[in-house]
C-alpha positions in Angstrom: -52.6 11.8 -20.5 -49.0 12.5 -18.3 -48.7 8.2 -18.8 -48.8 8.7 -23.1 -46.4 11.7 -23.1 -43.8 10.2 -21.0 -44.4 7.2 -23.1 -44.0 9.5 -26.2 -41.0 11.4 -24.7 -39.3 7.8 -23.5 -39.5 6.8 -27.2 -38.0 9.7 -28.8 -35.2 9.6 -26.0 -34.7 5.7 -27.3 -34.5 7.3 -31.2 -32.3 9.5 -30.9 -29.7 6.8 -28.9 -30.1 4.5 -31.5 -29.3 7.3 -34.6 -26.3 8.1 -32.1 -25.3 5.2 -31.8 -25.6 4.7 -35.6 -24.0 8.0 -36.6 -21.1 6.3 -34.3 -20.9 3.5 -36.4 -20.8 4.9 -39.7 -18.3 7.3 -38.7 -15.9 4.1 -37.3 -16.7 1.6 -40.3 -14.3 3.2 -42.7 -11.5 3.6 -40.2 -11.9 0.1 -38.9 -12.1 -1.0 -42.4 -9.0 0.2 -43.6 -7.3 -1.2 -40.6 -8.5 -4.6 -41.1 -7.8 -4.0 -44.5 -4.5 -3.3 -44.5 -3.7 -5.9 -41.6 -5.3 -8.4 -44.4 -3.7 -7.6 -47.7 -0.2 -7.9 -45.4 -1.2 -11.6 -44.3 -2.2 -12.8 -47.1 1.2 -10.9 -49.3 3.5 -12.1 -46.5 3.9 -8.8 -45.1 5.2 -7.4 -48.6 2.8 -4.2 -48.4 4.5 -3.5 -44.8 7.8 -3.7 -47.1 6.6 -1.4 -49.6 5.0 1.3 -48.1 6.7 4.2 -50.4 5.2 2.5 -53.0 1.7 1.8 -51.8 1.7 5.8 -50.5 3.4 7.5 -54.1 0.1 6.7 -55.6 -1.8 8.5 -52.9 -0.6 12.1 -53.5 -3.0 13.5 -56.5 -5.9 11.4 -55.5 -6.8 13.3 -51.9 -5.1 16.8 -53.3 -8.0 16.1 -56.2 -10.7 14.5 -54.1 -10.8 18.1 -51.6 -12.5 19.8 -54.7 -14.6 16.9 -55.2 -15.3 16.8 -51.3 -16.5 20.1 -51.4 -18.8 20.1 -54.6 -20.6 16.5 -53.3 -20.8 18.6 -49.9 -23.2 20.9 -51.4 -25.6 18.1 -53.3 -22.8 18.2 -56.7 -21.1 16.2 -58.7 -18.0 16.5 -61.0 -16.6 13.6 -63.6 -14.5 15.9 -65.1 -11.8 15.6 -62.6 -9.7 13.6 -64.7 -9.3 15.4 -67.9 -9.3 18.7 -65.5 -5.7 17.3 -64.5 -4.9 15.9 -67.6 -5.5 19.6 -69.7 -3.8 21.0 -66.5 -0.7 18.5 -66.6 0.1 19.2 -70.1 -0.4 23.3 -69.2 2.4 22.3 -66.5 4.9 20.5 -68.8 4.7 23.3 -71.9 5.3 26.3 -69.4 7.9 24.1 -67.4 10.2 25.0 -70.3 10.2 28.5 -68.7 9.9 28.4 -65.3 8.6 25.7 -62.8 6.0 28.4 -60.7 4.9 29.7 -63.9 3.9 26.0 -64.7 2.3 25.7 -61.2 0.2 29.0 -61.7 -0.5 27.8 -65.3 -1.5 24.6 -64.0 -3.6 25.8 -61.3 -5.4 28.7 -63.5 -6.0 26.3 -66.4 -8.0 23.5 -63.9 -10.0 27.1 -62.6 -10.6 27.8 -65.9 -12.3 24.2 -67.0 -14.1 24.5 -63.0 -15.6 28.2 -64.1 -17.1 26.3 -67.4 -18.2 23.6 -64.9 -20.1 26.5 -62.8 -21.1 28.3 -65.6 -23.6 25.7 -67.0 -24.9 24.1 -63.8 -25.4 27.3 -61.9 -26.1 29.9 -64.5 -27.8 27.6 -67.4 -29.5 25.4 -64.9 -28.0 22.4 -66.1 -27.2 19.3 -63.7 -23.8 19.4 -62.1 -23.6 15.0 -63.6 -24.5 16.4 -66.8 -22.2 19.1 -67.7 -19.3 17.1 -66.1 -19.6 13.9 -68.3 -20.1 16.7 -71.0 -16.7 18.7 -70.1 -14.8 15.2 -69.3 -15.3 14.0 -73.1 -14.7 17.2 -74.9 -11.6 18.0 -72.7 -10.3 14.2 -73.0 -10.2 14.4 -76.9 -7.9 17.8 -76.5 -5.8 15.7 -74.6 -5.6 12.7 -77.1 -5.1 14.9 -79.8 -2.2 17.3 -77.9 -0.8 14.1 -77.7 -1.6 12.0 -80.5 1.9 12.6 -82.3 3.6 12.3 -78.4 3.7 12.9 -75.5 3.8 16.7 -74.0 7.4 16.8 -72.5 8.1 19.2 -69.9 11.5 20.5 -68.6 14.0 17.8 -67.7 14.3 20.3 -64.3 10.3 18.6 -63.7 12.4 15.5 -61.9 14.4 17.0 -59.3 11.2 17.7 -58.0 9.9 14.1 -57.3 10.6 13.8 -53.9 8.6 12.0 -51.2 9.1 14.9 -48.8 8.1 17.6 -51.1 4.8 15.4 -52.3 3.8 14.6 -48.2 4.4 18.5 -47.9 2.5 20.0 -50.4 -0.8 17.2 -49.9 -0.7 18.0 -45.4 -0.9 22.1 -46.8 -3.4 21.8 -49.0 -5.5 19.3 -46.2 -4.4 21.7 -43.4 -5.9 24.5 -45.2 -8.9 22.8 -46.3 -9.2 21.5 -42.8 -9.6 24.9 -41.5 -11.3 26.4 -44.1 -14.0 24.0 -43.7 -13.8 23.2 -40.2 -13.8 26.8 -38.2 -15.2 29.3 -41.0 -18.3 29.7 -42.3 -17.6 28.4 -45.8 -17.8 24.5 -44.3 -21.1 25.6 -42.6 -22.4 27.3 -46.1 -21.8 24.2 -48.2 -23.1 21.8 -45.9 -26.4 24.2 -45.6 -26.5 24.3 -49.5 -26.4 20.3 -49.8 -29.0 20.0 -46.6 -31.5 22.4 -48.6 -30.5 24.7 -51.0 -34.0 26.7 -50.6 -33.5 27.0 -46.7 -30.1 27.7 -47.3 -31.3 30.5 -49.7 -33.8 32.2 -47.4 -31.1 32.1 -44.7 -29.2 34.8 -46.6 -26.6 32.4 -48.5 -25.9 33.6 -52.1 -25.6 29.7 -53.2 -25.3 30.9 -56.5 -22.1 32.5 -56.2 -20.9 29.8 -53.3 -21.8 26.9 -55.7 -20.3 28.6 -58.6 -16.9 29.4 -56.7 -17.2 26.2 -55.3 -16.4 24.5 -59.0 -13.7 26.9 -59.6 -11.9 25.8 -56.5 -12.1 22.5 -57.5 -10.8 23.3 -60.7 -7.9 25.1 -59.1 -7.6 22.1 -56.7 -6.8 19.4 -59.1 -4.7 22.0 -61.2 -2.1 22.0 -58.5 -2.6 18.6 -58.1 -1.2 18.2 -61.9 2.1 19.8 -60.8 2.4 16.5 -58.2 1.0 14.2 -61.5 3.8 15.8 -63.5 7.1 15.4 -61.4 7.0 11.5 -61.9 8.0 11.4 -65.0 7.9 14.5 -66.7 5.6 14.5 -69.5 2.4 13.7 -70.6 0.3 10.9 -72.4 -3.2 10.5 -74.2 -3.8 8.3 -70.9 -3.0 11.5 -68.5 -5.7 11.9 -65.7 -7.6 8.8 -66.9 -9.9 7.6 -64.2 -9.2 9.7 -62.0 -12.6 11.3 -61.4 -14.0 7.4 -60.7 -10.9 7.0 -58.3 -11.8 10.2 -56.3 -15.3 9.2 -56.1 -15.0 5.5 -54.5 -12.1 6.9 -52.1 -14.5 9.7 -50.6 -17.7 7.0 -50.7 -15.1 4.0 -49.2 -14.5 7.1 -46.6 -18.0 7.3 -45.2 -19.2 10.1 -47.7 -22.9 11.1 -47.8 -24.1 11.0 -51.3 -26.3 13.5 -51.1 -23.7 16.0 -48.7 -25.1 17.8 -46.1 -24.4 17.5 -42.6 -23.5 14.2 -41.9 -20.3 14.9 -44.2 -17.4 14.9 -42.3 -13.5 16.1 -43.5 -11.7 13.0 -42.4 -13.6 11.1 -45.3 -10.9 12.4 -47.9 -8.4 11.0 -46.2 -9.5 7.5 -44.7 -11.0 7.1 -48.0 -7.9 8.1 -49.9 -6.2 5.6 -47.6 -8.7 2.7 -47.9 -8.5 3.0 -51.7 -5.0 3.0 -52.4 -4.6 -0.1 -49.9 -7.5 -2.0 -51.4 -6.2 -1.0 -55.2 -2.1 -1.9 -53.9 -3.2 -5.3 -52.0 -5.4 -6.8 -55.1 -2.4 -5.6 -57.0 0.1 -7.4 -55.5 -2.0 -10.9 -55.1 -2.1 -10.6 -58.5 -5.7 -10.6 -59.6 -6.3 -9.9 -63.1 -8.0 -6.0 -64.0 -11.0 -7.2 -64.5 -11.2 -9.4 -60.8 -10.2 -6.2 -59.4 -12.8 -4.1 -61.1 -15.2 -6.9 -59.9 -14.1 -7.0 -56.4 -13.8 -3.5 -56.0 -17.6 -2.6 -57.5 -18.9 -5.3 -54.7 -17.0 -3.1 -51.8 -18.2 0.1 -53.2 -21.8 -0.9 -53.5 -21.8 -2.5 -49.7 -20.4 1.4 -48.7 -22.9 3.2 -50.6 -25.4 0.6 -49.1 -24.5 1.5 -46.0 -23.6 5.5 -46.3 -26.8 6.5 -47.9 -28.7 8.9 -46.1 -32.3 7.1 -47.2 -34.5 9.6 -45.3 -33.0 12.9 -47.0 -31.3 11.3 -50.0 -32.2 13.3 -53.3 -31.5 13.8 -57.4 -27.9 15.0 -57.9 -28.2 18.8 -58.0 
């Protein structure tokens, strides 16, 4: 009998090494990919990426202030595909109340984006709906009130918009909004409530957690997220097209799945997946740029790398149906 339980005891002991030593490896595979990634993509452009770092890093700025929100909604179990039209309804809030005053436009921008996240919350927590379904529902309707905003033009804001478009002010504003988010999620209980919301949502219940109102506020924040995130969008170039946001939401998902992001959330999900994946998407998207491959090659090549991550990020034994 003592010969089968240290038997029993010796294999559990030789589990849980091997899951450690597998959590260890999931949690260096996007880091180590990115570096050999990038060391790549200089190679084979004769170091040309090295040379143009500004320009590989200005596309960076919106996509990890965005993908936070989303970090936090696939955290709990979410989704959200209406990222993109969230900033592009939020971008043109920004440009018309520009014409006034630039923080007026910021709060404009920022309570506009809350406003389309509250819709988001309303349906999927108080109507019951699935967070995939009202999203792809909110990113249609709110993409034709963009293309017809701008069908006649595009929405210009104040030619005051450009002295904004600095590299200094763009790094600034993306470490705050990290650093915050960092913390928040980090060392209060709000990281510990949305990761116990995406593990079980019923436990998380009976453990005292109002995840109605956490999931709900949860969307808004998003919302409010990628509604400051317009203000950085707008500063490039100062106005608005039909195009405005476009993509964005399928950007923001690859980045945080390239960074080693759980789909199901829960408490494998780790903070530094924004930003490796953020970092491993804008090199991958830069690198095939610059080679020269055609859209659709990227598209292709892309799709293969996001599969292989999602092959090997899954969480099979917990994995669920999108809340």
């Amino acid at each position: 009998m003592g010969s089968q339980v240290s038997v029993k005891t010796n294999d559990k002991e030789q589990q849980l090494k091997k899951a450690s030593k597998m959590s260890l490896i999931r949690s260096l595979l996007p880091i180590v990919g990115l570096v050999v990634i990038f060391l790549l993509f200089n190679v084979l452009t004769d170091f040309r990426m090295m040379g143009n770092l500004s320009l590989v890093f200005s596309q960076i700025y919106v996509t990890m202030i965005a993908a936070m929100g989303v970090f936090f909604i696939m955290t709990m179990g979410g989704l959200d595909f209406s990222q993109g039209s969230i900033l592009g309804i939020s971008s043109i809030v920004v440009c018309m109340l520009s014409q006034k005053s630039i923080p007026l436009a910021i709060i404009g921008g920022i309570v506009s984006g809350a406003a389309i996240g509250a819709l988001n919350g309303y349906f999927y927590v108080f109507r019951k709906i699935k967070s995939f379904i009202v999203t792809i529902c909110t990113m249609f309707l709110f993409r034709g009130f963009i293309k017809y905003l701008t069908t006649n033009a595009p929405v210009a804001g104040s030619a005051k918009l450009i002295n904004y478009d600095s590299t200094e002010l763009k790094i600034a504003c993306t470490v705050v909004i990290l650093l915050i988010g960092f913390v928040a999620f980090r060392y209060t209980k709000f990281g510990t409530y949305l990761k116990a919301i995406g593990a079980g949502e019923k436990a998380a219940m009976f453990s005292g957690i109002r995840t109605d109102k956490m999931k709900f506020l949860i969307y808004v924040l998003a919302g409010a997220i990628t509604g400051f995130a317009a203000f950085i969008n707008v500063i490039k170039v100062g106005s608005v097209t039909s195009s405005g946001g476009n993509q964005l939401e399928t950007q923001i998902l690859i980045a945080l799945v390239l960074g080693g992001m759980p789909i199901s959330g829960g408490a494998k999900v780790r903070f530094e997946n924004i930003i490796v994946g953020s970092l491993l998407y804008v090199v991958l998207n830069s690198g095939l740029t610059m080679m020269g491959f055609s859209t659709q090659m990227m598209q292709l090549i892309q799709g293969i790398v996001f599969l292989i991550f999602v092959a090997v990020f899954a969480d099979r034994e917990s994995i669920q149906v999108i809340k």
